[in-house]
MARTI-501818 format. One record per residue (C-alpha): residue in three letters; x, z, y. Coordinates in Angstrom, 3 decimals, always signed. Last residue first. Layout:
! MARTI-501818
{ALA, {X, Z, Y}}
...
***
This chain:
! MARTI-501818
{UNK, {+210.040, +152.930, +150.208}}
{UNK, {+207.724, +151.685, +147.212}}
{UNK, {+204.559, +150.384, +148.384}}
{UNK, {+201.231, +151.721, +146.214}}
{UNK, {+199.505, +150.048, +143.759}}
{UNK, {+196.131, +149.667, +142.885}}
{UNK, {+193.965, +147.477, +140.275}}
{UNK, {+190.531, +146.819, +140.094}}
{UNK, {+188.551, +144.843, +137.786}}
{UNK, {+185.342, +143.203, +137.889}}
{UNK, {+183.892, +141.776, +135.129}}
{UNK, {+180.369, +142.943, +135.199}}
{UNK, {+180.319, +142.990, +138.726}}
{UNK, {+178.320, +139.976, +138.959}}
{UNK, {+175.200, +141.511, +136.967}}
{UNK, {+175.020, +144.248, +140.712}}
{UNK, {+172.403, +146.752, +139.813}}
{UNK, {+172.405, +146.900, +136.034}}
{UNK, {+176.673, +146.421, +136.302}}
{UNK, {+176.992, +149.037, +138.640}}
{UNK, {+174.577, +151.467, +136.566}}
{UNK, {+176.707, +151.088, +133.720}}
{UNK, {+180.160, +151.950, +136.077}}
{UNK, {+182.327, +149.072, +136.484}}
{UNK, {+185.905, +148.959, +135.644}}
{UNK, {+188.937, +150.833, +137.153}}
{UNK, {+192.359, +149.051, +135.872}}
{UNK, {+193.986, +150.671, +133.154}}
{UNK, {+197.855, +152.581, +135.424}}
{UNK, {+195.944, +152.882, +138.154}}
{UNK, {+198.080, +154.085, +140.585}}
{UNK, {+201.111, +151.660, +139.858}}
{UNK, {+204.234, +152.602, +142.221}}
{UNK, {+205.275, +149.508, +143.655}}
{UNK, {+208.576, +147.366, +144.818}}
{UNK, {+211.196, +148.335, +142.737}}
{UNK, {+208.523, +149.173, +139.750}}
{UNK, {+207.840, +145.326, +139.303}}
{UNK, {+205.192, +146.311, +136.651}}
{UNK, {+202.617, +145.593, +139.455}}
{UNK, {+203.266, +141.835, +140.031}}
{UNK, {+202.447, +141.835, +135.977}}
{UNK, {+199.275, +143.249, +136.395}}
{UNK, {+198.613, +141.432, +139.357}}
{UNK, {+199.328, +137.839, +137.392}}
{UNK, {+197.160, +139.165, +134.252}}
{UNK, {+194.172, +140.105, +136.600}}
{UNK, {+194.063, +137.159, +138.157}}
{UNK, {+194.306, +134.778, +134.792}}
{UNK, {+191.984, +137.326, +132.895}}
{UNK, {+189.275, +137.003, +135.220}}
{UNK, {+187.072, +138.422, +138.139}}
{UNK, {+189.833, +140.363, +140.292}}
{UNK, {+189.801, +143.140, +142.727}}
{UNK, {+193.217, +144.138, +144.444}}
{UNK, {+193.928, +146.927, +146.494}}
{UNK, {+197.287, +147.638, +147.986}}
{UNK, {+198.100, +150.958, +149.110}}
{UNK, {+200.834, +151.936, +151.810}}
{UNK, {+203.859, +154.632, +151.181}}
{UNK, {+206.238, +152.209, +152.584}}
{UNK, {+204.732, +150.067, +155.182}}
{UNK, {+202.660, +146.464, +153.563}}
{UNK, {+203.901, +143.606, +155.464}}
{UNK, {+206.439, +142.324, +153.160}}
{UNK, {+205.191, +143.459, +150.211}}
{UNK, {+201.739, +141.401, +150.679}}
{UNK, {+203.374, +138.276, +151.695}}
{UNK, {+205.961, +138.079, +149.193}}
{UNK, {+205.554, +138.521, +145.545}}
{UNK, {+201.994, +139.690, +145.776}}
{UNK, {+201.201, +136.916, +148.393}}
{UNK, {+203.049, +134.100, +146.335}}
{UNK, {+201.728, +135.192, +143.177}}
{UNK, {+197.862, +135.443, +144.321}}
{UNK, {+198.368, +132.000, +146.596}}
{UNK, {+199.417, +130.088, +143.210}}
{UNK, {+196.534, +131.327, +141.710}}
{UNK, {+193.963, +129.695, +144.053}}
{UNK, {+195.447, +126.428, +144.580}}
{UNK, {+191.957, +126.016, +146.082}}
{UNK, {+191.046, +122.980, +144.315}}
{UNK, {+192.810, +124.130, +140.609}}
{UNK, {+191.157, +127.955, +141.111}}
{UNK, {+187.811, +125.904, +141.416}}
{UNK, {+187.937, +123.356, +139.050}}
{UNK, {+188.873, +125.826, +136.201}}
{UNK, {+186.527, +128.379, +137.207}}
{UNK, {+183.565, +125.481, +137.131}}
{UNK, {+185.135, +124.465, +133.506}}
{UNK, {+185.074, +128.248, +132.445}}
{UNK, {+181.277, +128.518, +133.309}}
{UNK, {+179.916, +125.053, +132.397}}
{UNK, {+179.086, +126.911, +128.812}}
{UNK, {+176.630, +129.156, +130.672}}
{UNK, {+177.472, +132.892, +129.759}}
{UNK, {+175.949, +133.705, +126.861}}
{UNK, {+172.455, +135.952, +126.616}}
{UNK, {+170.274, +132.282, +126.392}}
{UNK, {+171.404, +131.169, +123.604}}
{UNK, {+174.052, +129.250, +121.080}}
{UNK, {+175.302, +127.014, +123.364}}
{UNK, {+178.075, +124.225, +121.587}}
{UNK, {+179.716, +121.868, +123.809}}
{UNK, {+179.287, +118.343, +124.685}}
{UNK, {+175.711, +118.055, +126.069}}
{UNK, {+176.316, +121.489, +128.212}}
{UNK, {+179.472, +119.405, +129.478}}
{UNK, {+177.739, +116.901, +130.884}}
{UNK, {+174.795, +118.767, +132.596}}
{UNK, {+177.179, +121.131, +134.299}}
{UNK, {+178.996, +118.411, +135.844}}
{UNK, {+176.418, +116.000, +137.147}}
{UNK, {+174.285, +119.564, +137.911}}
{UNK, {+177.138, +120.417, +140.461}}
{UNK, {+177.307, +116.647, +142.100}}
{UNK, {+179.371, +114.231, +141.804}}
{UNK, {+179.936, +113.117, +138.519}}
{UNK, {+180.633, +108.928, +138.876}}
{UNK, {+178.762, +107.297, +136.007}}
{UNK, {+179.845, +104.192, +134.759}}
{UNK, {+183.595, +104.623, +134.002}}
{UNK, {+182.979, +108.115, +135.050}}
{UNK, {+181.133, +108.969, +131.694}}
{UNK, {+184.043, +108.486, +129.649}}
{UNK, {+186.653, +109.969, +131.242}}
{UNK, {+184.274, +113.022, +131.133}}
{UNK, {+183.635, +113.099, +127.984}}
{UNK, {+187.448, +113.099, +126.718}}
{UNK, {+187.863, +116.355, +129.098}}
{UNK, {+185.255, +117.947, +127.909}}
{UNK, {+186.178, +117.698, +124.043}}
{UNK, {+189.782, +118.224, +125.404}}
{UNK, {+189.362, +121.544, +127.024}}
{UNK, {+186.742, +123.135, +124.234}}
{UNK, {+188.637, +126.470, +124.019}}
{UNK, {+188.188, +126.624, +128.029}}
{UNK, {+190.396, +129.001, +128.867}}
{UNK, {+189.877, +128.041, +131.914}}
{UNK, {+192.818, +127.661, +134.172}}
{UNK, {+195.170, +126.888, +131.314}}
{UNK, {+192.958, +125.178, +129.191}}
{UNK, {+190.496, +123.506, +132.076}}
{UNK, {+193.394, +122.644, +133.920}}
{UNK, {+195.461, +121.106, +130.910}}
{UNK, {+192.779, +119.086, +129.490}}
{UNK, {+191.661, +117.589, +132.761}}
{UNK, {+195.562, +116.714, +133.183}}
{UNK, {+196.054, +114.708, +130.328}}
{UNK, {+192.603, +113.129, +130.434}}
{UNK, {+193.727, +112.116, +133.776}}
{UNK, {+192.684, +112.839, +137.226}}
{UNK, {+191.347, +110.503, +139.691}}
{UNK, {+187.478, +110.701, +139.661}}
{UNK, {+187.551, +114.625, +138.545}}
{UNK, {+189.991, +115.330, +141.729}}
{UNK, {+187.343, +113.621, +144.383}}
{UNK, {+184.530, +115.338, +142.653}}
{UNK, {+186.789, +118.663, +143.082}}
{UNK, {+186.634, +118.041, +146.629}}
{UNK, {+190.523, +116.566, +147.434}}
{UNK, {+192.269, +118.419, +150.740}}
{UNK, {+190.768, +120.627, +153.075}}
{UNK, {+187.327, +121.342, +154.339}}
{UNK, {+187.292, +124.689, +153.271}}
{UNK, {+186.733, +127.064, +150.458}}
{UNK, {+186.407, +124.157, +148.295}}
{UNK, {+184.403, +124.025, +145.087}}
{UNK, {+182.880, +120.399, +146.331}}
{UNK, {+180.873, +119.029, +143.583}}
{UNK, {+177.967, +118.188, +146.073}}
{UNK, {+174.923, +120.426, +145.681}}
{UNK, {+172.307, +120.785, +142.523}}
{UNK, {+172.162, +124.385, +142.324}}
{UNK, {+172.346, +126.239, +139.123}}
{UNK, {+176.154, +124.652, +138.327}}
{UNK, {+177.210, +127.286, +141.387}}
{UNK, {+180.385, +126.705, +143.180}}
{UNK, {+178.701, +123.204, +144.576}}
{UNK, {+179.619, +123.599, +147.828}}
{UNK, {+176.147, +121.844, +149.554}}
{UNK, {+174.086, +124.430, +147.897}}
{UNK, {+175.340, +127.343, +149.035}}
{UNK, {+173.974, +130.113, +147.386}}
{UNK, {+177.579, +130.996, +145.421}}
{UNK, {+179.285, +130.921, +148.532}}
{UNK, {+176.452, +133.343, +149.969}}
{UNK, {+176.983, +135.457, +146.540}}
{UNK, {+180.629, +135.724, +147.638}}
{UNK, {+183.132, +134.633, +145.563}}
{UNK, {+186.043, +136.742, +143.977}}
{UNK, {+189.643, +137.707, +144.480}}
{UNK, {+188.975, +140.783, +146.737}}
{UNK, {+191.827, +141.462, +148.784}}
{UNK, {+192.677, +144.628, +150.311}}
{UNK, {+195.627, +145.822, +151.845}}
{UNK, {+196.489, +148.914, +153.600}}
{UNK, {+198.651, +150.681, +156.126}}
{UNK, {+199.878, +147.768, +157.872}}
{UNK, {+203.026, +146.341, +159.176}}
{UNK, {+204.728, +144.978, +162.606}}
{UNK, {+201.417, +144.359, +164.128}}
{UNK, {+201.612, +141.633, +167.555}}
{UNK, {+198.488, +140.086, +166.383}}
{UNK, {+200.063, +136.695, +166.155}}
{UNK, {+203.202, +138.090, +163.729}}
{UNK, {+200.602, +139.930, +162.044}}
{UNK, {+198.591, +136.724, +161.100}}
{UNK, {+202.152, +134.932, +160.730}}
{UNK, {+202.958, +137.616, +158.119}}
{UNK, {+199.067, +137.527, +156.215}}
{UNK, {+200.030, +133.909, +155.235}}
{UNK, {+199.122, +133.992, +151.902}}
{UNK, {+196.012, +136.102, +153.069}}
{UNK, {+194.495, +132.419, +153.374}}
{UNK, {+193.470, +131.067, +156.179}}
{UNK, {+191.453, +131.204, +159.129}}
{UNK, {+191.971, +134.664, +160.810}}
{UNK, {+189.514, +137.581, +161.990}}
{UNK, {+190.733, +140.561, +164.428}}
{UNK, {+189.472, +143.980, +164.429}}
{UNK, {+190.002, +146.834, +166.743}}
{UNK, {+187.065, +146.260, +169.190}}
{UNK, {+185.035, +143.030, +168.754}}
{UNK, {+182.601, +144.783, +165.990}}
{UNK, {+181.920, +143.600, +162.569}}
{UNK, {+178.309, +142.140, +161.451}}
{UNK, {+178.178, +138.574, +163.443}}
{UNK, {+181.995, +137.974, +163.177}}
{UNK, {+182.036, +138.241, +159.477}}
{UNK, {+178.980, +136.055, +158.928}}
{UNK, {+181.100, +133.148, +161.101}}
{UNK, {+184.217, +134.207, +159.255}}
{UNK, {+182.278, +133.764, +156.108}}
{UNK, {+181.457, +129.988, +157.231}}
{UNK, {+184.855, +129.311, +158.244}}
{UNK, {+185.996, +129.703, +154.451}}
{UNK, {+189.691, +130.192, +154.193}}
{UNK, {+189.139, +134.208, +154.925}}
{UNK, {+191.457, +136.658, +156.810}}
{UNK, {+190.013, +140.434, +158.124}}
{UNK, {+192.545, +142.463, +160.429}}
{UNK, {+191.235, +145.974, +160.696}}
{UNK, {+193.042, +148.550, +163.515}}
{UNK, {+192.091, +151.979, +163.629}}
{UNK, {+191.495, +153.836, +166.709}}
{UNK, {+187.771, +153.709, +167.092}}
{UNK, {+187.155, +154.967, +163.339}}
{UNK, {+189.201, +154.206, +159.873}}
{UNK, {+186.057, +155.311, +158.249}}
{UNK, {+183.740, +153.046, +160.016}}
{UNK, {+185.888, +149.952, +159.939}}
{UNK, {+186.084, +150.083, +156.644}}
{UNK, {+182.492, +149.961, +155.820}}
{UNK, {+182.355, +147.350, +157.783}}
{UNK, {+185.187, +145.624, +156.419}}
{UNK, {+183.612, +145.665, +152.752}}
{UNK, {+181.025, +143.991, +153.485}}
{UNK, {+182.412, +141.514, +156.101}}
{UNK, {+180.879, +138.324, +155.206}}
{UNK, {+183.785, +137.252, +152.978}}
{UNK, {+186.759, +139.540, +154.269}}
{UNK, {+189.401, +138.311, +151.878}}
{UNK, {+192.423, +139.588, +152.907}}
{UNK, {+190.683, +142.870, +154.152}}
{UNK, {+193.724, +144.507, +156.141}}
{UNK, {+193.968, +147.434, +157.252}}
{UNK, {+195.490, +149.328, +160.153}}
{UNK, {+194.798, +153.069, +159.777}}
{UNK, {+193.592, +155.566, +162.872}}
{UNK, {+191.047, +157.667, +161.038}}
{UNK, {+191.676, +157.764, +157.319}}
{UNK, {+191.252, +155.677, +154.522}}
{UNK, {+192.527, +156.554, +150.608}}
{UNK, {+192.310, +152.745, +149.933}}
{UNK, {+190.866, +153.850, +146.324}}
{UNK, {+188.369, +155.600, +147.093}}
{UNK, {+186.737, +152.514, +149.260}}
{UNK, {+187.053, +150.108, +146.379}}
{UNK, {+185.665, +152.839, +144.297}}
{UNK, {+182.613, +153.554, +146.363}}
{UNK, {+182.311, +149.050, +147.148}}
{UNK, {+182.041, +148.556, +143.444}}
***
């Protein structure tokens, strides 16, 4: 959706943006074009690996890359010597070379470690599946998931890692494909919502969406300035719908979120639940 992400930041010549999420620097480029020689881009990411794409397809002038998350997009600014920024964007979703990588382990099609990180940081989700309870499987698969099968899964695998540790994508996706109902090949995979689960619990990832909209991004965004926000699920899009409603602090431009177009979806399957949401800083 890179026309309507681009629409919808309103760039000009001379901006400073940020991408809070600049994967391998797709959308910066195109940024970095419009906002031209004397614009500013600041690009964050947790994964080092997408910094290192980032930093081979972006030029050296004007833009500056961070490790970390956008949570911390004031000591980023702080660093850079920027008092506030024009724009925001932050794209909540994985990259397809995150997704090919098969020593992370987001994807159940490749048989890699069951890592779900975005960097080398804290418990792999292998590491969290060993220790956690039944309790607390069921919980972050139902809250984090949806997952309308938590406990089923859950139950199974306590069971299996008594004499089967699961550490490695397939371990997972294998297990709970033999404890849930599939009914054919057009659904989603039924590891799907379990892999979300894992990998929002891992990263912390929602509570770094509230914190930023509640703090980081209005503190650093000027008066006037657009923030751009592309989610995958319900959980993200719920939280920056409801950030959005807090009408001291933004002006909602979209009041439905902007969905894929047909053709999007034929040429790009991932988009298919894409949403995008803008707001615009309140004085």
């Amino acid at each position: 959706m890179m026309r309507e992400v681009l629409r919808g930041l309103e760039l000009t010549p001379g901006l400073t943006v940020v991408d809070g999420t600049v994967g391998g620097g797709g959308h910066s480029r195109k940024i970095g074009e419009q906002i031209g020689p004397n614009g500013r881009l600041i690009g964050i990411d947790r994964d080092p690996t997408m910094l290192d794409r980032a930093r081979a397809v972006l030029p050296t002038e004007g833009v500056s890359l961070h490790r970390g998350s956008y949570v911390e997009l004031p000591d980023f600014l702080k660093a850079d010597g920027i008092a506030a920024v024009d724009r925001i964007l932050v794209d909540l979703g994985l990259s397809s070379d995150q997704l090919a990588d098969r020593e992370r382990g987001f994807s159940f099609h490749a048989d890699g470690p069951l890592d779900l990180r975005f960097h080398a940081e804290g418990p792999t989700a292998a590491e969290f599946l060993a220790k956690a309870s039944e309790t607390e499987l069921v919980k972050i698969f139902h809250d984090y998931g949806e997952e309308p099968q938590a406990s089923r899964i859950a139950a199974a695998i306590v069971r299996q890692r008594t004499t089967h540790p699961i550490l490695t994508a397939l371990d997972l996706a294998d297990l709970v494909g033999s404890v849930t109902s599939h009914k054919g090949p057009s659904e989603k995979h039924p590891a799907t919502r379990v892999f979300q689960a894992l990998r929002l619990a891992v990263n912390r990832e929602l509570e770094h969406v509230q914190k930023a909209l509640a703090e980081s991004f209005p503190s650093c965004l000027r008066p006037g300035g657009l923030l751009v926000v592309i989610s995958f699920h319900s959980l993200e899009d719920r939280i920056v719908k409801d950030a959005f409603r807090d009408a001291t602090v933004w002006d909602v431009v979209t009041p439905k979120p902007i969905l894929p177009t047909p053709t999007e979806e034929r040429v790009t399957p991932r988009s298919r639940s894409a949403k995008i949401r803008i707001a615009r800083r309140r004085p």
